[in-house]
C-alpha positions in Angstrom: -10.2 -20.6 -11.0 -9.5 -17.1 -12.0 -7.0 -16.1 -14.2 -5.8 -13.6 -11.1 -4.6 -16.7 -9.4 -3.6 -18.5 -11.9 -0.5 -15.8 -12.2 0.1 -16.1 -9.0 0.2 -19.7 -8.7 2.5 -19.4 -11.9 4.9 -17.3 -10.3 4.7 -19.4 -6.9 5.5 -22.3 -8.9 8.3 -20.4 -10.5 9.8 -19.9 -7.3 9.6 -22.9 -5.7 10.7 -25.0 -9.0 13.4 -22.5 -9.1 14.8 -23.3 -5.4 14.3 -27.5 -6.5 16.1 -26.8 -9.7 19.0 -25.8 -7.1 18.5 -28.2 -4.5 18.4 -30.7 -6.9 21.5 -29.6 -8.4 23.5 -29.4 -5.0 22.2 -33.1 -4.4 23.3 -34.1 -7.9 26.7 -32.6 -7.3 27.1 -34.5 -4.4 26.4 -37.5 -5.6 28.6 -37.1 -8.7 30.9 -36.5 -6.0 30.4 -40.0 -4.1 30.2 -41.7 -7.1 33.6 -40.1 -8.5 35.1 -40.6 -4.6 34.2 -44.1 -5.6 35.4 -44.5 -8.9 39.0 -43.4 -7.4 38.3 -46.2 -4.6 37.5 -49.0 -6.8 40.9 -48.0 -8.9 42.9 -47.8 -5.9 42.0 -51.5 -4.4 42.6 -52.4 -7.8 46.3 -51.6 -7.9 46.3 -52.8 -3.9 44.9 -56.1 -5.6 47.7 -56.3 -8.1 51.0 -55.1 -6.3 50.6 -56.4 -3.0 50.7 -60.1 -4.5 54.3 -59.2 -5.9 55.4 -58.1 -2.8 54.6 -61.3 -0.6 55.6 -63.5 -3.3 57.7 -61.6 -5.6 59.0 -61.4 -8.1 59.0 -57.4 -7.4 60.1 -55.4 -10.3 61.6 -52.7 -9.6 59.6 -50.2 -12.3 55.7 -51.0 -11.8 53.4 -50.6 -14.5 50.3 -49.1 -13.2 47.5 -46.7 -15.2 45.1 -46.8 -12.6 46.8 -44.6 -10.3 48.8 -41.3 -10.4 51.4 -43.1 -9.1 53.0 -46.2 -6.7 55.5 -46.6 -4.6 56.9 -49.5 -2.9 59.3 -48.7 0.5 60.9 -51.9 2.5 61.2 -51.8 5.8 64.0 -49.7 5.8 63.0 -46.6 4.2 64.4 -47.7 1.1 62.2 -47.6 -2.5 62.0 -50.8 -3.8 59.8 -50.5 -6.9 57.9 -47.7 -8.2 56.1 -46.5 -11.4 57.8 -44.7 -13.9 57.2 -41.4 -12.6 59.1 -41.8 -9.6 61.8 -43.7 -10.3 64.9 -43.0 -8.5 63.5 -40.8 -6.0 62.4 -41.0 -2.8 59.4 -41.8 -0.4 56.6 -39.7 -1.8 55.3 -39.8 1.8 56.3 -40.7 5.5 53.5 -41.6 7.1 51.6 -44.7 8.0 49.0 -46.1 9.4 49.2 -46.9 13.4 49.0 -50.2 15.1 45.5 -51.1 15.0 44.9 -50.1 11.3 46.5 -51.2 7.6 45.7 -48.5 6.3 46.7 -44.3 6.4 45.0 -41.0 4.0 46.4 -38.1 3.9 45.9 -35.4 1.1 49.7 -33.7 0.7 50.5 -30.7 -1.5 52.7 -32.2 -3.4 54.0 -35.8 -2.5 57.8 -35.7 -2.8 58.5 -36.2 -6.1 55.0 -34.8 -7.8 53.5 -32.0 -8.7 49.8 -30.8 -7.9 47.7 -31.9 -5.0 47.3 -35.4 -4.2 45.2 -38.0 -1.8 48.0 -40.6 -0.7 47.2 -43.9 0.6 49.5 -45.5 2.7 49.0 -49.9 3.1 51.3 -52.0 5.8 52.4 -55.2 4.2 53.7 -57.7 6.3 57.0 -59.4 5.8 59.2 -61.5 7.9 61.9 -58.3 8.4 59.2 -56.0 9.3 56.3 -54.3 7.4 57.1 -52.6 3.9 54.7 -49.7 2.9 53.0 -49.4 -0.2 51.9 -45.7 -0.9 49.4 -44.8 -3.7 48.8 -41.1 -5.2 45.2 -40.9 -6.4 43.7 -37.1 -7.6 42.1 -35.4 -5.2 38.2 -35.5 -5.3 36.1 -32.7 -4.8 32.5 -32.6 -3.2 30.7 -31.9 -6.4 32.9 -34.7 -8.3 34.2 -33.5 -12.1 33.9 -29.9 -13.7 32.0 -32.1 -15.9 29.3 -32.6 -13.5 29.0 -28.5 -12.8 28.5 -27.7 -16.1 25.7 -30.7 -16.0 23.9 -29.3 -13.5 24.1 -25.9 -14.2 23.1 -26.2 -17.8 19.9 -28.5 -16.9 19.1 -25.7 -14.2 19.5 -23.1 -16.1 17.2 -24.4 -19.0 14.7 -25.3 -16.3 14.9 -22.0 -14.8 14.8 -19.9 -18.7 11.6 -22.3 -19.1 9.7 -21.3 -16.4 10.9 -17.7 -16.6 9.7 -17.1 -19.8 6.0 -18.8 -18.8 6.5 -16.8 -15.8 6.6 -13.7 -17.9 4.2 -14.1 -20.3 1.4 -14.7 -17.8 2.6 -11.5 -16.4 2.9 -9.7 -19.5 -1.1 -11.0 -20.3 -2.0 -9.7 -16.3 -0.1 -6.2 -16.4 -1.7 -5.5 -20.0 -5.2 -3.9 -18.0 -3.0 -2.0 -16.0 -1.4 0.0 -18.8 -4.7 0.3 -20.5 -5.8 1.9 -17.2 -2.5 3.8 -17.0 -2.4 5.2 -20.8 -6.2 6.2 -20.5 -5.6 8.2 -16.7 -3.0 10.0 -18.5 -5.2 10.9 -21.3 -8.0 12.1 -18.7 -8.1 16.0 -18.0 -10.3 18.5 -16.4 -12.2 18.8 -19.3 -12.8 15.1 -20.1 -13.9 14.0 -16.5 -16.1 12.0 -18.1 -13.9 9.2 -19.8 -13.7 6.3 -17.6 -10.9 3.6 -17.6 -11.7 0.0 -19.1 -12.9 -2.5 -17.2 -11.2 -6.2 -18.0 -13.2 -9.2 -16.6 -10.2 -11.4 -17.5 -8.4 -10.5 -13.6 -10.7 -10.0 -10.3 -8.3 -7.7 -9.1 -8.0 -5.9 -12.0 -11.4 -5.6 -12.6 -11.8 -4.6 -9.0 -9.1 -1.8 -9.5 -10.8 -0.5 -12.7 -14.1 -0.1 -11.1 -12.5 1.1 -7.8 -10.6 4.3 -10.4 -14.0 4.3 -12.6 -16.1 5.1 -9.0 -13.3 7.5 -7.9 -13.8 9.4 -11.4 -17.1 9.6 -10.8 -16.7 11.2 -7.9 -14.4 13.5 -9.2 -16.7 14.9 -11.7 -19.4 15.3 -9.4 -17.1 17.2 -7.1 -16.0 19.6 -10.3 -19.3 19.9 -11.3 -20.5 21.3 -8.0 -17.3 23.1 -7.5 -18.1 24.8 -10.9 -21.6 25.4 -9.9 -19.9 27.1 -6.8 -18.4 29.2 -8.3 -20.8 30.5 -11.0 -23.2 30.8 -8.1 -21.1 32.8 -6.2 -19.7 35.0 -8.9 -23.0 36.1 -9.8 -24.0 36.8 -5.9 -21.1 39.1 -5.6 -21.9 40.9 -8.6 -25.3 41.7 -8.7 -24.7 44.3 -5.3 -21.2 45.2 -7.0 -23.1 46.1 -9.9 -26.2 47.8 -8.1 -24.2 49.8 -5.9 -21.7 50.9 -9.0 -24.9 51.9 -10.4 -25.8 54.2 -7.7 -23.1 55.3 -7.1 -22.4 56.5 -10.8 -25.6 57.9 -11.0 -24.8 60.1 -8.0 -21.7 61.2 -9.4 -23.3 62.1 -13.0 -26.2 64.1 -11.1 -25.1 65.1 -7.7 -27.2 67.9 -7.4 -30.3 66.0 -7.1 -29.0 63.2 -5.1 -29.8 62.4 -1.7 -26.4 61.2 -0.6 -27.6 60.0 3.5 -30.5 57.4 1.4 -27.7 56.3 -1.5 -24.9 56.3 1.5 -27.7 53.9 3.2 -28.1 51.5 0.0 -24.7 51.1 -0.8 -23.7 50.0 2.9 -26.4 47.6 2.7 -24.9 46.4 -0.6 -21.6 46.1 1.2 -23.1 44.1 4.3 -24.8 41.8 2.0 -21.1 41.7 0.0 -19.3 41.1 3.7 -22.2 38.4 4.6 -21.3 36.2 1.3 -17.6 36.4 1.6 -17.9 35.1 5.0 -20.0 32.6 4.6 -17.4 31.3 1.7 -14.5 31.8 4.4 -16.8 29.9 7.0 -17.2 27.0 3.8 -13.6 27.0 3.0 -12.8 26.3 6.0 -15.0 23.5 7.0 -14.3 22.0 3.8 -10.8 21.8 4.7 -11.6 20.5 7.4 -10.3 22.9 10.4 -10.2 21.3 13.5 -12.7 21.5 15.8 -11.8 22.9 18.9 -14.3 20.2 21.1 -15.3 21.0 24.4 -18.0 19.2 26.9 -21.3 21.1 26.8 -24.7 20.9 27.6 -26.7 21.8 25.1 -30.0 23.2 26.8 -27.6 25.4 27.9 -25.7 26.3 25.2 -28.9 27.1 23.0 -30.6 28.9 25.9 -27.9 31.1 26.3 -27.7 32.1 22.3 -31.5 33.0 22.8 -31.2 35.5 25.1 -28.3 37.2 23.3 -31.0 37.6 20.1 -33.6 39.9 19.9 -36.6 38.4 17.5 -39.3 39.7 15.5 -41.5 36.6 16.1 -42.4 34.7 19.4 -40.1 32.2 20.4 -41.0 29.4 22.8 -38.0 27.3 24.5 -38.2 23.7 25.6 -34.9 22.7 26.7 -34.2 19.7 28.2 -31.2 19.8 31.4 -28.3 17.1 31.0 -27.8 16.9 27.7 -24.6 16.3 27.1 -22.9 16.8 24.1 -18.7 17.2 23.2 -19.2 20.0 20.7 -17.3 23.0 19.3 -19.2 25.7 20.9 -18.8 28.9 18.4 -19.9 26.8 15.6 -22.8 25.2 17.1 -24.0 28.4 18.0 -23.5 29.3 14.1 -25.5 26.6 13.4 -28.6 27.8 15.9 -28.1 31.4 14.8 -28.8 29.9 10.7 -31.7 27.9 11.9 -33.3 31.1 13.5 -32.5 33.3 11.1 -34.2 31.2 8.6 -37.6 30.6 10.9 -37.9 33.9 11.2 -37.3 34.8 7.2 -40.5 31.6 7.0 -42.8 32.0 10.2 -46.1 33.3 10.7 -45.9 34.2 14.5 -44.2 31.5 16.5 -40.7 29.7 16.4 -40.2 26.5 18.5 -36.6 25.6 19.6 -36.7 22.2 21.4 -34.0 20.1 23.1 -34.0 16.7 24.4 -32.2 13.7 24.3 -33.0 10.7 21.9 -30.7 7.7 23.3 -27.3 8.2 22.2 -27.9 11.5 20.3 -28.8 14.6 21.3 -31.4 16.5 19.2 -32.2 20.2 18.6 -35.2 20.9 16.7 -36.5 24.4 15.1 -39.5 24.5 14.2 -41.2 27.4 12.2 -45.3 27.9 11.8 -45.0 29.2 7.9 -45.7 27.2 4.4 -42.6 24.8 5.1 -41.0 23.3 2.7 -42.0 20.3 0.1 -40.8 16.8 0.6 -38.6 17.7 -3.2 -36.7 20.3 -2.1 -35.7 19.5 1.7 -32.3 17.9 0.4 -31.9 21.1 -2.3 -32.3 23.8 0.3 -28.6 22.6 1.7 -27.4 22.9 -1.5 -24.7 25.9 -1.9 -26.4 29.2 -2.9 -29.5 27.7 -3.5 -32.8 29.8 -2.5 -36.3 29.1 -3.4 -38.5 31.4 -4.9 -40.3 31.7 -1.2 -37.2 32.5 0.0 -36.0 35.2 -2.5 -38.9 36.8 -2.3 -39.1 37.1 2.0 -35.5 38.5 2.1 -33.4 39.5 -0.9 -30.1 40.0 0.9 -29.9 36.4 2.4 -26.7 34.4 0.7 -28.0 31.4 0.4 -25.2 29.6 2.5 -26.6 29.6 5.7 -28.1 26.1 5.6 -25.0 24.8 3.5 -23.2 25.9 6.4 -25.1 24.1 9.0 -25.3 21.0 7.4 -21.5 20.8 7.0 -21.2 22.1 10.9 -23.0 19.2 12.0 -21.7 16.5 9.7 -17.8 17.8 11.1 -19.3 17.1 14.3 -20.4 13.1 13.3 -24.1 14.7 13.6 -26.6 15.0 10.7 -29.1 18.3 10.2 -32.5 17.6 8.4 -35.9 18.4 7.6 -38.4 16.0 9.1 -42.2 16.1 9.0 -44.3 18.6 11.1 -48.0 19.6 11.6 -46.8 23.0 10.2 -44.1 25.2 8.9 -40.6 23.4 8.6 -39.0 21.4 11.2 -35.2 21.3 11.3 -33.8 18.6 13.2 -29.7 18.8 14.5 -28.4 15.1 16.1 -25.6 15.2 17.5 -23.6 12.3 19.5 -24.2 12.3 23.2 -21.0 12.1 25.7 -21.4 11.2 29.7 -18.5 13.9 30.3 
C-alpha cells in the first residue's frame, strides 16, 4: 500500500468519521430526547397514580403536595378548583380544555397556563364521579427533541474531541505528504538560467510525488537542451552575420583609404554579394522564427506531382534533372512552403552532384513521398541527423559554396514536421537521397 493512498484513505476516513461523529450525535440527541419525554411520562402517571385515588375516595385536601410535577390542579364538575398544589392556590383553572368522548385523556402545550409562568405541556385526565366528570390537569416542562442542555454539551464535546482527533492525524499525514512538494517548490525557485542544470529531488516515499518530481526533473531537461541549442543559435548566427559585415567593412574601408586605385564596379560587386548572403541569413531566421512559433499553415488540397513539376520548370539548373512524378497524389499541404522545401532540396543537389539530380514522386500507402536524389559523395551515415542541425555545414559543403547559410535543411525539416510529415536521408546507390512523407488526403 503506498503511503500516497494511505493519505488519502486518512483523509476519506476523516470525512466520513466526521459526518458519523454528527449523525451519531443527532441520533444521541434524540434519544436523550425520548428518554427525557419519558422520564416526564413516568413522573406524570405517578402523580395520576397518587391523586386520582383521593378523588374517588377522598379525603381530598384541598392543598396537594406533589414534587413530581410543576404543578396540579383539581376542577369538579363545575368549574370550580377543588385542590391544587401550592403554587396555585386560590386561583383558577390553569387550563380549559379536555379530552373528548372517546378519550380520558387531553395535551396541550400553553404559553403560560393561567396562573404560571414559562411554557408548559398540560395534561388534562376525566375522572368519573356520580355528578359528572371532574378534571385533573397536570403542568409538566416542556421537552425538547434533543432532551437537556445537558445532553448538547454531551454530544458536542464527544464530537468535537472525535473530530480534533482525527484532524490533527489528518494533518500530520498531510504535513509528511506536502513536505516533497516544498522541497520541489524551494529548489524551482532557486533554479535560474544559469543553473539549468539543478534538478528537483525525487522522494520515493509518495508515487505521485515521485511521479511529479520526475515529470519537473524531464521537463528541466528539456529546458536545458532547448537553451543550450538556443545559445548555440545564436552564437552560430552571430558569427554568420559578421564574418560578411566584417569583409565588406573591410573593403569598403580599404576603398575609402585608397580610392584612387580602387576598382569601385568589382568592390560594388563584392559587397552586394556580402549583402545578399546578409539578406539570405536573416531570412532564413525570419522563415525559422516563424515556424518555430508555429504560424499557421494556410493548408490547401494539392497534388503533389503537380506541385513539384511546376517549381521545376520555374528553375533554371546547372545540372541535369530527371522528373518522375507520379499523377494523383494527393496531399493537404501549404503550398508556398512546400515549394520552399523543394527549392532547399535542389539547391543543395546541385551545391553536391556530379551531373544528374533525380526528383521522384509517388505514393507509399497513406503518405506521399518526394525523394531528391543527387549523384555526388553523399553524406555519412554520422552526420545525416547533424546536417539538419541550425547552421551546421560540413567541410564538403563549405568548401562547394561559401555563401550558403546553413539553414536551408533546418528549414525543411521543420516545414515538413509542421505539416505531420518527416524529411530524411535514406540509403542510395549514390550521392544523397532526401526523402519528404507527407500524409495523403482523398480530397
Amino acid at each position: 500500500m503506498t503511503r500516497a493512498f494511505r493519505v488519502r484513505r486518512t483523509v476519506a476516513t476523516a470525512l466520513v468519521t466526521t459526518l458519523v461523529c454528527v449523525g451519531v450525535s443527532v441520533l444521541f440527541l434524540l434519544f436523550a430526547g425520548y428518554k427525557e419525554m419519558d422520564s416526564v411520562q413516568a413522573r406524570a402517571t405517578m402523580t395520576w397514580g397518587h391523586v386520582v385515588p383521593l378523588i374517588r375516595e377522598g379525603p381530598l385536601p384541598k392543598t396537594l403536595e406533589d414534587n413530581s410535577v410543576n404543578a396540579v390542579q383539581v376542577v369538579d364538575a363545575h368549574g370550580h378548583v377543588v385542590a391544587a398544589t401550592p403554587q396555585l392556590a386560590g386561583k383558577g383553572p390553569m387550563a380549559n380544555f379536555h379530552a373528548d368522548r372517546a378519550s380520558v385523556r387531553a395535551v396541550r402545550t400553553l404559553c403560560p397556563p393561567a396562573g404560571l409562568s414559562g411554557c408548559a405541556t398540560v395534561l388534562s385526565y376525566k375522572v368519573y364521579q356520580p355528578g359528572g366528570f371532574w378534571l385533573l390537569y397536570m403542568a409538566l416542562p416542556v421537552v425538547a427533541w434533543y432532551g437537556s442542555v445537558t445532553s448538547i454539551i454531551t454530544a458536542v464535546g464527544v464530537s468535537l474531541l472525535v473530530i480534533s482527533v482525527l484532524t490533527a492525524w489528518t494533518f500530520r499525514d498531510l504535513t509528511k505528504a506536502l513536505a516533497p512538494v516544498n522541497a520541489i517548490r524551494s529548489r524551482m525557485a532557486e533554479i535560474t538560467a544559469t543553473g539549468l542544470d539543478r534538478r528537483v529531488p525525487v522522494s520515493n516515499k509518495y508515487e505521485e510525488i515521485q511521479l511529479l518530481a520526475e515529470t519537473v526533473n524531464a521537463t528541466l531537461d528539456r529546458l536545458e537542451v532547448a537553451y543550450s541549442q538556443l545559445r548555440r543559435f545564436t552564437q552560430d548566427a552571430s558569427h554568420d552575420l559578421r564574418s560578411p559585415i566584417t569583409a565588406m567593412r573591410a573593403q569598403l574601408e580599404e576603398a575609402l583609404m585608397h580610392p584612387e586605385s580602387t576598382d569601385w564596379p568589382t568592390m560594388s560587386t563584392e559587397v552586394l554579394a556580402g549583402v545578399e548572403r546578409l539578406q539570405a541569413i536573416v531570412t532564413d531566421l525570419l522563415t525559422l522564427a516563424r515556424l518555430d512559433a508555429r504560424a499557421p499553415l494556410d493548408r490547401v488540397p494539392a497534388d503533389l506531382g503537380d506541385l513539384v513539376g511546376g517549381e521545376l520548370k520555374r528553375r533554371a539548373y546547372r545540372k541535369e534533372v530527371v522528373a518522375d512524378l507520379a499523377k494523383n497524389v494527393r496531399v493537404q499541404c501549404d503550398r508556398l512552403r512546400i515549394t520552399r522545401v523543394l527549392g532547399n532540396l535542389l539547391d543543395n543537389a546541385e551545391r553536391h552532384a556530379t551531373s544528374r539530380i533525380t526528383v521522384r514522386v509517388r505514393a507509399d500507402g497513406t503518405c506521399a513521398t518526394l525523394e531528391v536524389i543527387d549523384d555526388g559523395a553523399g553524406v555519412a551515415p554520422e552526420h545525416r541527423e547533424i546536417v539538419f542541425d541550425r547552421f551546421t555545414r560540413l567541410d564538403a559543403s563549405r568548401a562547394r559554396d561559401a555563401g550558403g547559410t546553413g539553414l536551408g535543411l533546418a528549414i525543411a525539416r521543420e516545414i515538413a514536421e509542421a505539416h505531420g510529415g518527416s524529411l530524411t536521408i535514406q540509403d542510395s546507390e549514390r550521392g544523397a537521397r532526401f526523402v519528404l512523407r507527407l500524409p495523403t488526403t482523398t480530397s
